[in-house]
C-alpha positions in Angstrom: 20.5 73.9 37.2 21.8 72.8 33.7 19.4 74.5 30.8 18.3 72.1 27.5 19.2 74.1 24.1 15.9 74.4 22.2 16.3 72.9 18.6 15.4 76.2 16.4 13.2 76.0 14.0 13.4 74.5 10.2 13.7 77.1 7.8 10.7 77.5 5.2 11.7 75.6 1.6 10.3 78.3 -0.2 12.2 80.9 2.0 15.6 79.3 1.8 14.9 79.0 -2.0 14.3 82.4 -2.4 17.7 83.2 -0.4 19.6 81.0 -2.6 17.7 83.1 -5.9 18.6 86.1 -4.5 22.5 85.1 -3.5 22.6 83.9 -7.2 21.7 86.9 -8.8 23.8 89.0 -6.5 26.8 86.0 -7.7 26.0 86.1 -11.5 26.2 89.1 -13.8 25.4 90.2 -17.3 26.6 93.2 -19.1 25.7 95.0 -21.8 28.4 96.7 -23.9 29.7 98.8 -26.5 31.6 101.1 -29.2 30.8 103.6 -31.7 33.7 105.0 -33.7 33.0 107.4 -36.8 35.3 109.4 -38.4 36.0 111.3 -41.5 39.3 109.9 -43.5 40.8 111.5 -46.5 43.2 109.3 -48.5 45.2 110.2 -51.5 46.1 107.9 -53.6 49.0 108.0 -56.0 47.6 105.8 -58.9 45.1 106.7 -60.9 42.1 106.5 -58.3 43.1 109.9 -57.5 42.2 111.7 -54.0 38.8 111.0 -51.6 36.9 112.0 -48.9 34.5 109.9 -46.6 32.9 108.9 -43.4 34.2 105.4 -42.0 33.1 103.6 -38.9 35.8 101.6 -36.9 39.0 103.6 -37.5 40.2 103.0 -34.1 38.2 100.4 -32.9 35.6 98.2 -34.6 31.7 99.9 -33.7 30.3 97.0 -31.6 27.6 95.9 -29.3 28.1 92.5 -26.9 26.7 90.8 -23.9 29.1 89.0 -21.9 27.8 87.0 -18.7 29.1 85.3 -15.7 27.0 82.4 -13.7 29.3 80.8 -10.5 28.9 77.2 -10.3 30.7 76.6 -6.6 33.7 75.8 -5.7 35.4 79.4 -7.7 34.1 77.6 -10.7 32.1 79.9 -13.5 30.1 79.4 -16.2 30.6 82.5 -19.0 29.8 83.5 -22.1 30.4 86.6 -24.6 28.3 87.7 -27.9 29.6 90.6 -29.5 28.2 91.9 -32.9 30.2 94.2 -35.2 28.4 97.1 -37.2 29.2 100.1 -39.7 28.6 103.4 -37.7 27.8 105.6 -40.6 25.3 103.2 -42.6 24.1 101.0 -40.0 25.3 97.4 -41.7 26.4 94.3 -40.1 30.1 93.3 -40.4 31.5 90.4 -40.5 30.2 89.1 -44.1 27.0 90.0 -41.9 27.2 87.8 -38.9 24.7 88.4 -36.4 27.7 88.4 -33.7 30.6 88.6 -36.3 33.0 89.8 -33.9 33.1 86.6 -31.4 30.6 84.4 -29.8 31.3 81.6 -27.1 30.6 80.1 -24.1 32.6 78.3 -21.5 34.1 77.3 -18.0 36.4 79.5 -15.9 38.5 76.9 -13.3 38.6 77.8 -9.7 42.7 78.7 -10.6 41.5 80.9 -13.3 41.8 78.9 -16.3 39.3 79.3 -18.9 38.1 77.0 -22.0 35.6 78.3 -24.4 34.5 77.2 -27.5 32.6 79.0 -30.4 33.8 82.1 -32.7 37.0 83.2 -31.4 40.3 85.5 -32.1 43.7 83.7 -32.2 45.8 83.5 -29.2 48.6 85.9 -30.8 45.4 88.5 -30.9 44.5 87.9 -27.2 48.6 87.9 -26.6 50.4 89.2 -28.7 48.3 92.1 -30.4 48.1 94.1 -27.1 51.8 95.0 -27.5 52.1 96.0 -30.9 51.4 99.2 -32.4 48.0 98.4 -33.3 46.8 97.6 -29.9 46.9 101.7 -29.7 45.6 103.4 -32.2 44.2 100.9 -34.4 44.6 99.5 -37.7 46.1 102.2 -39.3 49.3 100.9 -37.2 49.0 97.5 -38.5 51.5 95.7 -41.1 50.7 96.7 -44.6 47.4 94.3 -45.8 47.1 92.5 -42.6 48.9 89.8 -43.9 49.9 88.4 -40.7 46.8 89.2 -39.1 48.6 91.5 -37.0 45.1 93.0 -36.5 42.9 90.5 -36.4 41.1 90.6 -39.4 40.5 86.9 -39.7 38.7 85.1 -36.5 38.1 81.4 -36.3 34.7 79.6 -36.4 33.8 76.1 -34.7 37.0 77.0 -32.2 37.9 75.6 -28.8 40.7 78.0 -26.9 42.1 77.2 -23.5 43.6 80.2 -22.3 45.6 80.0 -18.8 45.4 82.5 -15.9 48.7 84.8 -15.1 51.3 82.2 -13.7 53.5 85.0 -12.2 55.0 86.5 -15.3 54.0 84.4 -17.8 50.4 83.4 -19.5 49.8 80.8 -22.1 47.0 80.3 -25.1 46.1 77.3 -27.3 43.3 76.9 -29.8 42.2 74.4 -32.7 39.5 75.0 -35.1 38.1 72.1 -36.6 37.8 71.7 -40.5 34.4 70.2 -40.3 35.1 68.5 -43.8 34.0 65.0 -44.0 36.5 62.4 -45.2 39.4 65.2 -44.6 39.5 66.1 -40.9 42.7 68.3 -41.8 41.0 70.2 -44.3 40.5 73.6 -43.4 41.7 72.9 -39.9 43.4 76.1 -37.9 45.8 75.7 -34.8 48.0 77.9 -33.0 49.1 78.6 -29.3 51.1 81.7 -27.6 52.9 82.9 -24.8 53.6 86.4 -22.8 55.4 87.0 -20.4 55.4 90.3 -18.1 57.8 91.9 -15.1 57.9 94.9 -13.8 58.2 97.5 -17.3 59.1 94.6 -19.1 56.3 92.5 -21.5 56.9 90.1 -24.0 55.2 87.7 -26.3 55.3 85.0 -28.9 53.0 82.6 -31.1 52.1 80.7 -33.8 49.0 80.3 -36.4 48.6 77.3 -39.0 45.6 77.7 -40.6 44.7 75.3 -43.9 42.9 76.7 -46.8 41.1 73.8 -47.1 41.9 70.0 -49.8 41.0 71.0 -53.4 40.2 67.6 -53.1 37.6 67.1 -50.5 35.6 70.9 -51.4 36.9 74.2 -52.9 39.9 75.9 -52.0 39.6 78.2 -49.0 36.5 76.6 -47.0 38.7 77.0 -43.9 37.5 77.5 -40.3 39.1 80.9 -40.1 38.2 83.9 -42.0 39.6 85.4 -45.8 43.0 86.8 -44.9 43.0 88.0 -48.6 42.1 91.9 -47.9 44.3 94.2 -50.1 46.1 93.6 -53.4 49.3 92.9 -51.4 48.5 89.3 -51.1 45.4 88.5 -53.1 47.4 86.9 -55.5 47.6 84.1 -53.6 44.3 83.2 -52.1 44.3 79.6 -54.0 47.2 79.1 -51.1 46.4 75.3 -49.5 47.8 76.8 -46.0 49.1 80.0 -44.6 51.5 79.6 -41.7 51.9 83.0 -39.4 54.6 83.4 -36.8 54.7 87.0 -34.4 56.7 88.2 -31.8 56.4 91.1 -30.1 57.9 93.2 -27.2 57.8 96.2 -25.4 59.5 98.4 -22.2 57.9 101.0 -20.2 59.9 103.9 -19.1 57.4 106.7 -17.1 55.2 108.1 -19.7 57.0 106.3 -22.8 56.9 103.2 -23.8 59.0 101.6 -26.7 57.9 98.4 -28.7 58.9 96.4 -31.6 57.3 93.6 -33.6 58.1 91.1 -36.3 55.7 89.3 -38.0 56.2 86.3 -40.6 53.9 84.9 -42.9 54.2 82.2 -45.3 51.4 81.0 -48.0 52.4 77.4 -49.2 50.9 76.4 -52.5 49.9 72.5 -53.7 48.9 71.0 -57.1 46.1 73.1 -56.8 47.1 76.5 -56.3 47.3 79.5 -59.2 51.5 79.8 -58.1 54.3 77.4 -57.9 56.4 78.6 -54.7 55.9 79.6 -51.1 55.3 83.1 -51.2 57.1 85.1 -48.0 55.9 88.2 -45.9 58.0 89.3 -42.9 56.8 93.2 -41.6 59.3 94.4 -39.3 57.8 97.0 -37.1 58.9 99.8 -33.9 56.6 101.9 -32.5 56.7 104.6 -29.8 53.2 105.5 -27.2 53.6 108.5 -25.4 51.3 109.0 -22.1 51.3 112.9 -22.5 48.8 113.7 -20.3 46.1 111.4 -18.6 43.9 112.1 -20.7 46.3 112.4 -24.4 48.0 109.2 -25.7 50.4 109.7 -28.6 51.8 106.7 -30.9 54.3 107.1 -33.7 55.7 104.0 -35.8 57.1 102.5 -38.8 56.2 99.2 -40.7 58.6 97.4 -43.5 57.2 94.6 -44.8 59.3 92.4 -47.7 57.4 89.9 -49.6 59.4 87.0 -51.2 59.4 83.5 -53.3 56.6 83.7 -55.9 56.9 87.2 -56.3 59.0 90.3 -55.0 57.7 93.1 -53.2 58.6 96.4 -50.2 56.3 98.1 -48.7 57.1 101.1 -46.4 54.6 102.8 -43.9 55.4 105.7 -41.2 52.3 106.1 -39.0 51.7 108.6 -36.6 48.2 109.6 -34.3 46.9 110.9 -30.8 43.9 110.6 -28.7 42.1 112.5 -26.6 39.9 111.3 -23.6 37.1 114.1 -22.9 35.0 112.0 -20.7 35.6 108.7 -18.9 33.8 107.2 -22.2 34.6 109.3 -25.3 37.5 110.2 -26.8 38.6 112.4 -29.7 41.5 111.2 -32.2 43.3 112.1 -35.3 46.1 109.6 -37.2 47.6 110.3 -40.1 49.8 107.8 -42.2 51.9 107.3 -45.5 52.8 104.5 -47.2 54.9 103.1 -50.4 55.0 100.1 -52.3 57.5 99.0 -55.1 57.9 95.5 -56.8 55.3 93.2 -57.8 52.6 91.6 -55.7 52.0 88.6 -57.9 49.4 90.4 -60.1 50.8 93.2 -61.2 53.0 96.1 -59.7 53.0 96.0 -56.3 50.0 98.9 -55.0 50.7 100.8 -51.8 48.0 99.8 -48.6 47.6 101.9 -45.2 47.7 99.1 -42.1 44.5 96.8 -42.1 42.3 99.1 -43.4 42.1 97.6 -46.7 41.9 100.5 -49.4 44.8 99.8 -52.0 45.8 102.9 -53.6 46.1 101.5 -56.9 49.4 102.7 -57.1 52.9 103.0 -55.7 52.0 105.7 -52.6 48.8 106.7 -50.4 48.5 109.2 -47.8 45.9 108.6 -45.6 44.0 110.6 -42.8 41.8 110.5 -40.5 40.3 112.6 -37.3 37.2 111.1 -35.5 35.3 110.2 -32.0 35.4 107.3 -30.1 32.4 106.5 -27.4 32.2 103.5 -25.3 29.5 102.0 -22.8 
């Protein structure tokens, strides 16, 4: 006797719509996120601003708060998005020229291959490439190249930017950006683009890119409405901030052998005057720059390196720097670290006699040398 399936019974709208909510939020996340950095830096300076002693915030890494989010759309497609705000530690200001989310903010698609396009306040893709195998990418700015020149330490970000970046292609990954002007009647006016590529095998990691950014048409506006920010930090290349465009090419590379790793980069800057710039030729930086990270312990990271950095065309210039620092993890979240740094300028910077400058962290020593150091704490969440 053959039995007759029952049809089973619908399910409740309001049941299967409360299934889907609850799949959803299990799907989508949001995270709240952090770092406080404070330390106390003493720098000596061998001009005639003489010797201090201070609390700064962001030694290491920049203090910061973010939410970044993640809402699947089907398919392995994503929605996401990232707000990150950047603040002084020790007084409690906003970075950033004070930005509400100074650091980055964007939002964007994530392909079901991994591919991702955002759009809003972003880094460069020789920061998201690039950076992480420099010197820098350790121990901070005090690593850097001497003024930040080729914003080897991302002191400029881009506004009204649109960045594809691709997911790892076996050894290789690939970034592109372009950030628009937003100059009417001169749609090249103050107009940044640039694109990168890294490769990585086995203890073996690589990268290249490029970065044009205009200044902005004397023109169409003042000089230096651009979509990225001032790159005109330290005295080592204020004297030419009338520059109509600033062309920046790095390469970097690096080789992992057990507990030590070995890396060089190069970096190569060039500010090109017009009719309406305060100098008559290009003026040239190239930093040349090897570093060495040793993983002591698992919890102690040590990094040593060395910067030169030539300045040419308008004006002459050398600047020396031999960095050295090591961390301390004493939790999964906070770590302990001292650097320690000294640097030497000689020349001319286009103003005057060229003034010595530690990294990125922007404190010209008004003269030709400046020791600078620094022991602080580091807690992320």
């Amino acid at each position: 006797m053959s039995r007759t399936k029952r049809p089973r019974a619908a399910m409740p709208a309001s049941l299967a719509l409360a299934l889907l909510a609850v799949d959803d939020a299990r799907a989508s996340s949001v995270v709240l996120y952090g770092i406080v950095d404070a330390s106390i830096v003493y720098t000596r300076n061998g001009g005639h601003s003489g010797s201090r002693v201070e609390l700064q915030s962001g030694s290491l890494s920049g203090s910061r708060v973010g939410i970044k989010g993640v809402e699947p759309l089907g398919g392995g497609a994503a929605a996401l998005f990232q707000l990150e705000n950047g603040f002084n530690a020790v007084n409690g200001r906003l970075n950033q020229g004070g930005r509400l989310f100074g650091r980055q903010s964007h939002a964007g698609l994530r392909t079901p291959g991994g591919h991702t396009v955002v759009a809003g306040r972003l880094y460069d893709p020789l920061t998201d490439l690039v950076q992480p195998l420099q010197g820098d990418g350790y121990l901070g700015q005090t690593f850097s190249t001497p003024g930040d020149v080729d914003n080897a330490d991302a002191s400029a970000r881009l506004n009204h930017a649109l960045k594809w970046s691709s997911a790892r292609l076996g050894a290789w990954q690939a970034s592109a950006l372009v950030s628009l002007g937003g100059v009417p009647g001169a749609m090249g006016s103050g107009l940044s683009h640039g694109a990168a590529l890294a490769y990585r095998h086995g203890a073996f990691a690589a990268a290249a890119g490029y970065l044009h950014v205009d200044l902005g048409n004397a023109l169409h506006g003042r000089r230096g409405r651009s979509s990225a920010d001032s790159l005109f930090n330290s005295a080592v290349n204020a004297a030419y901030a009338s520059a109509a465009s600033v062309q920046i090419a790095r390469v970097a590379a690096q080789y992992a052998i057990g507990s030590l790793a070995i890396g060089a980069y190069y970096g190569d800057a060039r500010y090109r005057p017009d009719g309406a710039s305060r100098f008559g030729h290009t003026q040239a930086f190239r930093n040349a720059s090897l570093y060495g990270v040793w993983q002591a312990t698992p919890t102690v990271t040590a990094v040593i390196a060395y910067n030169q950095l030539h300045a040419s065309g308008d004006s002459a210039a050398r600047y020396r720097q031999v960095s050295a620092g090591a961390s301390m993890l004493v939790s999964k979240r906070t770590d302990f670290y001292a650097t320690a740094a000294y640097a030497d300028a000689r020349g001319t910077n286009g103003l005057g006699a060229a003034q010595a400058v530690v990294g990125a962290t922007g404190a010209d020593a008004g003269g030709p040398t400046q020791v600078r150091l620094n022991a602080g704490v580091r807690h992320r969440f």
